[in-house]
C-alpha positions, -999 to +999 in steps of 0.1 A: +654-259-452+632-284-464+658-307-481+640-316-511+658-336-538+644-315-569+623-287-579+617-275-612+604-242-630+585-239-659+599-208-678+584-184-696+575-195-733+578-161-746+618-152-750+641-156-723+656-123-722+669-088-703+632-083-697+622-115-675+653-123-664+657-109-632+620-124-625+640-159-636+665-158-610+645-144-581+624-179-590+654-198-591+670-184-561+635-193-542+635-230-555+671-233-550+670-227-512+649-257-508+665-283-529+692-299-544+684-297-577+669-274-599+651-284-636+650-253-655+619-262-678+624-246-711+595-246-737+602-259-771+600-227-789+618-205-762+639-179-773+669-170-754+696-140-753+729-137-736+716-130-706+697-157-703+732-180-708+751-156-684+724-167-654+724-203-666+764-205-668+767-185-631+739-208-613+754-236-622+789-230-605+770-213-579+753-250-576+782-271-578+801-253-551+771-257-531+768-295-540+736-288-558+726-295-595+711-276-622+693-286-648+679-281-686+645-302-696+658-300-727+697-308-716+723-296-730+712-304-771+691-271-764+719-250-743+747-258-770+725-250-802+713-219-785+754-209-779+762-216-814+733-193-823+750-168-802+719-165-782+710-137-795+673-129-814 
């Protein structure tokens, strides 16, 4: 292990969905192996579903019981407006 402070990933700027996702975590698990925190780099006009929330929620208590962080560009203005939409388009 390299022991880098953070990594990020630039995410798809299509929708962030059932089709991509396992593509999302295999990226993340990667990246995550190497550092202590992880940017999740969401474009402005990304679309998400529930699946996309579901891997977002797990990594992060995966993260904090490793002692690693994850991360939204956008923070969590974009995670909680995307919940309230029910994540769903």
């Amino acid at each position: 292990m390299s022991d880098k402070y953070s990594e990020s990933i630039s995410l798809p700027k299509t929708t962030l969905n059932i089709r991509n996702i396992s593509e999302i975590h295999q990226s993340m698990t990667l990246k995550f192996r190497d550092s202590k925190m992880l940017v999740l780099e969401v474009a402005d006009d990304a679309e998400a579903d529930l699946s996309f929330v579901q891997l977002v929620q797990s990594a992060r208590i995966e993260a904090k019981a490793s002692g690693k962080t994850l991360r939204l560009s956008r923070g969590q203005r974009f995670y909680f407006e995307r919940l309230a939409e029910g994540w769903v388009h």
